[in-house]
C-alpha positions, 0 to 999 in steps of 0.5 A: 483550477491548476493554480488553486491553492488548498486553502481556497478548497477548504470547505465542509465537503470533501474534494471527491474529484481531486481524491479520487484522481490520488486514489486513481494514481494509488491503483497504478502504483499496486497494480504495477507492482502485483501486475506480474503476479498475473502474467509471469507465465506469458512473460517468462515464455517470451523473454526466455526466462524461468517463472522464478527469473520472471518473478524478481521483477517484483523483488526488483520494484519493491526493492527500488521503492524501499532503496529510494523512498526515503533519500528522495524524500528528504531530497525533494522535501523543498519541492512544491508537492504537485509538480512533484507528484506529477513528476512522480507519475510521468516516471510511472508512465515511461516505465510501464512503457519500457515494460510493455516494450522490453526487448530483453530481461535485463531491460525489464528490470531496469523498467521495473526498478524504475517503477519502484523508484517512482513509487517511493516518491508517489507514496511518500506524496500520496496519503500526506496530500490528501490529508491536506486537501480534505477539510478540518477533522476529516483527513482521515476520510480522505486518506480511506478514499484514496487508498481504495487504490490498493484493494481495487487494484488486487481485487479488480485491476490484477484479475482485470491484467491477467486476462488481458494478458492471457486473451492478448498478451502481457505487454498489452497489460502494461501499456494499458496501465500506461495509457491510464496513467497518461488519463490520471496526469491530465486528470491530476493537473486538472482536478488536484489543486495545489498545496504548499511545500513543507518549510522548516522554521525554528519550532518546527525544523526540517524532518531528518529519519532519525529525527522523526523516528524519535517523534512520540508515536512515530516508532511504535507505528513503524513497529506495527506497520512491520508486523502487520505487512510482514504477517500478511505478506507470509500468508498472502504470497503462499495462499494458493499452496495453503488453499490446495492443501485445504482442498480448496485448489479449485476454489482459490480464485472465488476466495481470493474475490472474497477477500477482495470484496471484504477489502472493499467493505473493510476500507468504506467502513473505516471511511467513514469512522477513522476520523472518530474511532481510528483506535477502536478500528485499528485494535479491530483490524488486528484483531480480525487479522490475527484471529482470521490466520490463528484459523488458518492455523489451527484447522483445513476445515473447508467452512472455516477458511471461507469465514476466515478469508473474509475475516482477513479481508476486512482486517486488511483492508483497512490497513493502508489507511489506518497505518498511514493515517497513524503515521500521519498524525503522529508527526503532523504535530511536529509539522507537514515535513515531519509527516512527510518524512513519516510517510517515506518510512512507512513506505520504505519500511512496507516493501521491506517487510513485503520483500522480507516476507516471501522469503519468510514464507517461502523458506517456511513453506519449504522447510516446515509446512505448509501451515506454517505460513499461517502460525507465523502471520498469527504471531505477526498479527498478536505482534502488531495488536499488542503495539497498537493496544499499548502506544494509546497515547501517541500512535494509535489514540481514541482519536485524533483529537485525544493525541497529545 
């Protein structure tokens, strides 16, 4: 099986074991990279730094991931894509193991660096490779299932992290992630079968990002994928001082499990539509994004955030997959380079508006409120519906078939 190419898989049915294996390393790169959220206070307490010290261990893997995506990208592109994602997910494993065994603070960051370096790669890899493997006029299908990755690890594999570390210790918590990483290596060697690398020909040249930026469809997608993470990141990162003013401190935890529920729920719908009604979904998504913060907004009415927390779910939840399936299919048509290129800058562009957004948030949580989080995700997510109703044609079509 390790030497299978795509095109012996090919087939009317999915290849469940290969996406779940991508959709497996999809958890470990989000749980990573949240992981910390989890376990600041543990970790600040033994390295002897400040909550807020402890905390740019985040900033520090989104910053690597939005520093390296795109260089390794291009410097990879000629690189056979297996080798190349195990190599991805080997880094993830010795980094997660510098993080359980951190002697220091300055060694932490370096581990968590590290990690960012590795999901640049791994993410860059990640949706384009289960593209490939699925069979025709069902690649969207298989992008929906390996990026339940993102919603597992936020509603499960954090809570999950967070009590171990709290029963046990923190380092703890990342040595199991290592330990599961080292699972997903065997399990990816195994299970995934191979795909050709992409080639540069005469009608179809090797992907540049100025290039592929000037792709129809490429740019509008990139427009909504900056709005959209930077309006959820402004209201996600600062949900619990938003829910202590609703009065709802006590209740943030079973609402965060709603919205992870609803996440769930979000992604298996569009699983199975995406590949028919991409367009449809997408203007959805905003729209229950958007409307969900608009009611964060406009009111602290106990019922209401309930309603609104599950609306932002199933908005949410189905974006990584929308957006990335987007991205996708706006540059496939220029070849699997073009689209791998696409990818990176998605990928470098979400940690930037995922960095960019807690500094929004925290500056307007400060200086203005706290709904003030709320009004911004709302303008961010009339933003990102807009681009998508009108790029009709290229970047968000009826379906995949109706992009020229």
């Amino acid at each position: 099986m390790t030497t299978t190419t795509v095109s012996a898989t090919r087939r009317d049915v999915l290849p469940w074991s290969a996406l779940l294996a991508l959709g497996t390393a999809v958890f470990i790169t989000s749980l990573t990279e949240t992981l910390p959220a989890g376990v600041l206070p543990q970790m600040s307490s033994a390295l002897g730094v400040s909550s807020g010290a402890a905390g740019q261990t985040v900033t520090v893997y989104a910053t690597g991931t939005a520093l390296t995506a795109i260089p390794l990208a291009a410097a990879t592109a000629g690189i056979r894509r297996k080798p190349l994602l195990l190599g991805a997910m080997a880094v993830f494993l010795v980094a997660n193991t510098l993080t359980a065994a951190a002697p220091g603070y300055a060694v932490l960051l370096l581990s968590r660096f590290l990690a960012g370096v590795a999901a640049g790669l791994a993410w860059a890899l990640l949706a384009g490779y289960a593209r490939r493997i699925a069979p025709p006029g069902q690649e969207g299908r298989a992008i929906a299932i390996a990026m339940t990755g993102i919603p597992l690890a936020l509603s499960l594999g954090v809570p999950a992290g967070t009590l171990i570390g709290q029963q046990v210790g923190w380092r703890v918590s990342f040595a199991a992630v290592s330990v599961l990483t080292l699972a997903v290596l065997g399990w990816i060697t195994i299970g995934v079968p191979a795909v050709s690398r992409p080639t540069a020909t005469a009608d179809r040249p090797k992907a540049t990002t100025r290039q592929t930026l000037r792709v129809p469809g490429v740019a509008a997608v990139m427009v909504a994928v900056v709005t959209f993470v930077l309006g959820h990141t402004v209201i996600y990162a600062y949900i619990a001082p938003y829910l202590r003013h609703a009065g709802l401190g006590d209740a943030a935890d079973a609402i965060l499990l709603a919205f992870g529920i609803a996440c769930l729920i979000s992604i298996w719908y569009t699983g199975r539509h995406i590949d028919r009604r991409p367009r449809g979904l997408a203007l959805t998504a905003a729209a229950l994004f958007t409307l969900a913060t608009a009611a964060f907004a406009a009111t602290t009415a106990q019922a209401v955030v309930w309603v609104a927390a599950v609306a932002w779910g199933l908005g949410w939840g189905a974006a990584p997959t929308l957006l990335q399936t987007a991205a996708g299919h706006a540059g496939i048509r220029r070849g699997p380079a073009v689209a791998d290129t696409a990818q990176a800058i998605l990928v470098t562009l979400w940690n930037a508006a995922m960095a960019l957004g807690g500094v929004i948030g925290g500056l307007l949580l400060q200086r203005v409120g706290v709904t003030a989080d709320a009004v911004a995700a709302a303008v961010l997510g009339v933003l990102s519906l807009a681009v998508i109703a009108i790029a009709r044609h290229h970047a968000f079509a009826l379906s995949d078939q109706d992009t020229p």
